[in-house]
N, C-alpha and C positions, 0 to 999 in steps of 0.2 A: 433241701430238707423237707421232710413230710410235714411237719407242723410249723409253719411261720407264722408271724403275727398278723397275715391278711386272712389266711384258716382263721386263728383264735378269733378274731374282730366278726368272722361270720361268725362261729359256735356261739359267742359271748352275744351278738345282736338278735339271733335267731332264738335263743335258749334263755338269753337270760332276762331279767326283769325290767331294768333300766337301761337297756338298750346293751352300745358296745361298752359303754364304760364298766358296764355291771359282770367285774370278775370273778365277784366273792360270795354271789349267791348260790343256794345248793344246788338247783337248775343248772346254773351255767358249770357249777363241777362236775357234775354227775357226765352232762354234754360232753363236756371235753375229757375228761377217763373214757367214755365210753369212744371215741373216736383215737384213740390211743391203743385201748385196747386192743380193738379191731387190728388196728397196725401192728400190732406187735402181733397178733395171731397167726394172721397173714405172713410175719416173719419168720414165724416158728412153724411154720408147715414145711419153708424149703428150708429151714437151719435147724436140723431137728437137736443137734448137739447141742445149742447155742442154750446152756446153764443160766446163765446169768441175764439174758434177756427172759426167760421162765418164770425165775425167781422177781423182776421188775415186775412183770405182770399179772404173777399172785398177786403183789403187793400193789396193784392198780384197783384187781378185783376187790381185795379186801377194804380198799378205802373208800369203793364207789358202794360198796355193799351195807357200810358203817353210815355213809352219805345219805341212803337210799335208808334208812332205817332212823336214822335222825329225821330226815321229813315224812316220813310215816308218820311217826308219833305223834310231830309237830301238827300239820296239816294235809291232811288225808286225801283233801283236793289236789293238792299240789302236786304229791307223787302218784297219782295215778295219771295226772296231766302227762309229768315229766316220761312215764314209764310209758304211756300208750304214744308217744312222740319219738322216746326212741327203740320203741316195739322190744321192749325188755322182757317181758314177760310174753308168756304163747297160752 
């Protein structure tokens, strides 16, 4: 499987606040959609039929996008930390 819990334990250590425990902070979601994403893009380049993996991954974008807009508002430091880490923005 592409995402186990030894991936999560890195995106959650590397990304998030309080180390690997810290699942629930916007940091470490944004991390982990954005490494999802990726995968799934990567899927839909050879499966170009594949509907219903498309549709997942709108629905990844839309929630990293609501994520990414929530710590905007919040703390302006945060998400430009978070976005120039995983080079979201060009």
């Amino acid at each position: 499987m592409y995402l186990d819990s030894a991936k999560k334990e890195e995106i959650f250590g590397q990304y998030g606040k309080g180390g690997v425990t810290d699942t629930g902070s916007a940091e470490s979601q944004i991390a982990l959609f954005t490494f999802r994403i990726k995968h799934l893009t990567e899927h839909l380049k050879q499966n170009k039929k594949d509907f219903a993996t498309a549709r997942s991954l709108t629905k990844l974008v839309g929630k990293r996008r609501s994520l990414l807009t929530y710590l905007k508002e919040r703390d302006i430091n945060r998400y430009r930390a978070i976005v120039k880490a995983l080079g979201l923005r060009h």
